[in-house]
N, C-alpha and C positions, 0 to 999 in steps of 0.2 A: 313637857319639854321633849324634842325629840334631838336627839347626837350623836352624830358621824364625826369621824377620823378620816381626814385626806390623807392617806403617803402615796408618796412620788418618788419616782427612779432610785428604786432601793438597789438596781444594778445588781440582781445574785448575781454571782460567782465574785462578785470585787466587794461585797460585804464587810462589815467589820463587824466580829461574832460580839462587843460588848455592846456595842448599838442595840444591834437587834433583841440582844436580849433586857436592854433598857426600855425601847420600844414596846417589847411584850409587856415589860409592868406596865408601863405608864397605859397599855393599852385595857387592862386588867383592872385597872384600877379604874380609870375611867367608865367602863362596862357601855360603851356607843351601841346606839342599835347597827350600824354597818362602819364598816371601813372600805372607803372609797380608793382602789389604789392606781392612780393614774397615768400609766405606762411607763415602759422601761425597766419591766420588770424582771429583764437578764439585763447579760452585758453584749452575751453572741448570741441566741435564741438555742444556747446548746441542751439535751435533753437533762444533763445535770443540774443545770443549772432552773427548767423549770422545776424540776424535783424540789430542787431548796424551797423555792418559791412556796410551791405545795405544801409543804409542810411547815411551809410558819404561818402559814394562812388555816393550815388547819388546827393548831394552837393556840386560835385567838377565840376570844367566848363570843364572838359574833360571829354575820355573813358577812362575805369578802364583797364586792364587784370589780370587778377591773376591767380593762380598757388595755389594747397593747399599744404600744410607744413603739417609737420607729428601730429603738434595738434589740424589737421583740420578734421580727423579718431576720432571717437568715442573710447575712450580709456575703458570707465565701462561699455558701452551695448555691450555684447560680440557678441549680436546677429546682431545688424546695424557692425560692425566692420567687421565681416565676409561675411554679405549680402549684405550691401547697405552703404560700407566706406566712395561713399561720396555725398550721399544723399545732404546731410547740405549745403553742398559745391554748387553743380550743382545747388539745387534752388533758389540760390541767382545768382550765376556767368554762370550756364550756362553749360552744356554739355560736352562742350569741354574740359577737362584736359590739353590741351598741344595746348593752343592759340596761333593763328601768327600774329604779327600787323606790316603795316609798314607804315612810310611816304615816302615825298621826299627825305630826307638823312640816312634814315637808317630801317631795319629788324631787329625786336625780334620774335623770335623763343623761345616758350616757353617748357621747357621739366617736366614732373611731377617725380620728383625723391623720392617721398612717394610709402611705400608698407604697404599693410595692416597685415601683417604678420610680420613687425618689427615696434615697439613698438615706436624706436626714430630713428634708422639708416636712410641712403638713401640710394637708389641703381638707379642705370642703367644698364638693359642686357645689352649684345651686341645688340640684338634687336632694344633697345629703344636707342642705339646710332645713331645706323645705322639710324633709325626713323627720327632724328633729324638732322643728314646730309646731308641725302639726303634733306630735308626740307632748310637747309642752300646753297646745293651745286645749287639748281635749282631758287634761288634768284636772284637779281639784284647787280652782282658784283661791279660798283660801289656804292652801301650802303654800309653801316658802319654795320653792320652783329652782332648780339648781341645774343646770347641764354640767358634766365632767369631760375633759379632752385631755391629749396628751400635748399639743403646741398650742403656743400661748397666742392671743387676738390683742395683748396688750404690755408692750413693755417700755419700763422707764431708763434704762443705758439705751444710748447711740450704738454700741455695739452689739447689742441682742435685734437690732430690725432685721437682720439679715434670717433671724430665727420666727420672726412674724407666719403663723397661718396664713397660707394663701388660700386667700377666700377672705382673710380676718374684716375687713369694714362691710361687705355683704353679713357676713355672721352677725357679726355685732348690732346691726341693726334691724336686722329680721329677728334676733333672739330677743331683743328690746321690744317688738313691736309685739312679740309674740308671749310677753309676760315672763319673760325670765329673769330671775334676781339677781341671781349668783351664776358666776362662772370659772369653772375650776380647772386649774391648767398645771404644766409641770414643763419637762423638758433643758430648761435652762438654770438648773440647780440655782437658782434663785429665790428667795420669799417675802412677798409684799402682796399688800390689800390695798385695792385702788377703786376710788368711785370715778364713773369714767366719763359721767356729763359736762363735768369741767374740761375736761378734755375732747371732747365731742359734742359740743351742744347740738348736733341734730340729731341726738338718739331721742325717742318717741316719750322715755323715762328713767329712771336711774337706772343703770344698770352697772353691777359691781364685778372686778374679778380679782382671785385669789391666787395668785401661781406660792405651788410649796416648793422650794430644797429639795434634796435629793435626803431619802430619809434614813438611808443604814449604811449608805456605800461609802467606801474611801476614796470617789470621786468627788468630793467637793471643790467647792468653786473659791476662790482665790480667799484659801481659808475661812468661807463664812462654816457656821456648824452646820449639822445634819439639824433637820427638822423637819416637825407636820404641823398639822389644822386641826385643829377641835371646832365644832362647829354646833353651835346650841341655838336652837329656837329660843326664841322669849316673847310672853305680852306685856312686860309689866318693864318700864328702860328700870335699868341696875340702879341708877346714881337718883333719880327722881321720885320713881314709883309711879307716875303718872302712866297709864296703858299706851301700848304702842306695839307696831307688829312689822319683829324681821328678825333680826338673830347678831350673834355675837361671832366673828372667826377670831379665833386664840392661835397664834405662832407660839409653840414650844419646841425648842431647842436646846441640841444635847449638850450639858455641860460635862466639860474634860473634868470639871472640878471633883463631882462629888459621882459623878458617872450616872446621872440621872436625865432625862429631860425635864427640863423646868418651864414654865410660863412664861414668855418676855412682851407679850403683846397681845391687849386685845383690844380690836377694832370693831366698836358696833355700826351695823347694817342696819338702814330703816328701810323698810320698802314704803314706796312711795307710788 
């Protein structure tokens, strides 16, 4: 079995230090081979704030990957914004924009969907599709095949369209054509797991996406909790025993109650 940890828009600098440090158990305890963190990993891309960042990332018994989110651009220095977006970024995480990690049961293919040029939108050329598929298509078809972004290709309120990737139905269907299972998103402090053929019957095959919550910060969203993604391979389905190949995404969120995060949902994945 192999398992990863989503978090999304932990916002340093507007952290909440009990979270994070409930986070770190539940992350300890768990023992994932990675943690997937899906941008938005400041709140201003200030250098304090990638410091925090740094250092909870390097108190976890895994490897990090991360992706920056559009408030990881320097929003007030017009002149890092234009010349050096993501400076802040690269010296804590590293060079790469668009990280690939895999284990025994599964490939994350990460794609950077920020543009310095837009303020809050995402986008994907066709370029940075292609970029991305071919990176999925030349994998190990049996893994569990996962790409990670920071704006979402699929949301269910009327008022998050406006936060839609642009690019998002090109994506969505070259990612489908091109074998990918899972797609993992953030941005809109929001968390739900969606199979999307119901909704798109002209994708090529199923193809699923997970947007997490915002996972430490005291920005949440019209009161829902802070939360992530546990993400576990499986062949064998839980409830029947009969073999079957794709995986489980678990929503745990933080209760005020006992100050833990606890389990509230898990949603199995068939690839098909």
């Amino acid at each position: 079995m192999s398992v990863l940890v989503q978090m999304s828009d932990p916002h340093f600098g507007t952290e909440n230090p009990a979270v994070t440090e409930a986070l770190k158990r539940l992350i300890e305890a768990i023992r994932p081979q990675c943690v997937v963190l899906s941008g938005d990993i400041t709140q201003r891309a200030r250098r304090a704030e990638f410091d925090a960042a740094q250092a909870f990332c390097a108190s976890l018994p895994c490897p990090v990957v991360a992706i920056p989110g559009n408030h990881d651009i320097p929003l007030f220095n017009v002149w890092a914004r234009m010349f050096w977006p993501y400076a802040g970024f690269q010296r804590v995480f590293g060079s790469d924009l668009e990280p690939v990690w895999e284990s025994a049961g599964m490939r994350v293919v990460c794609a950077n969907s920020t543009s310095p040029r837009r303020h809050k939108d995402g986008e994907l050329t066709p370029a940075a599709i292609e970029r991305i598929c071919e990176q999925v298509r030349t994998g190990d078809r049996a893994k569990l095949h996962i790409v990670a972004l920071h704006h979402p290709l699929h949301v269910i309120t009327e008022s998050d369209r406006e936060n839609l990737l642009h690019g998002h139905r090109e994506a969505l269907h070259a990612f489908a054509d091109a074998g990918v299972d899972l797609v993992l998103g953030g941005h809109i402090h929001l968390a739900y797991v969606r199979a999307l053929r119901v909704h798109i019957p002209s994708l090529s095959r199923e193809l699923w996406v997970a947007q997490a919550g915002t996972s430490i910060s005291t920005r949440v969203r019209n009161d829902q909790p802070n939360s992530v993604h546990v993400i576990r391979t499986r062949t064998v389905d839980n409830r029947s025993g009969t073999p079957v190949d794709g995986c489980d995404v678990e929503q745990w969120d933080h209760s005020a109650g006992d100050g833990e995060f606890v389990r509230v949902r898990v949603t199995p994945m068939d690839r098909r």
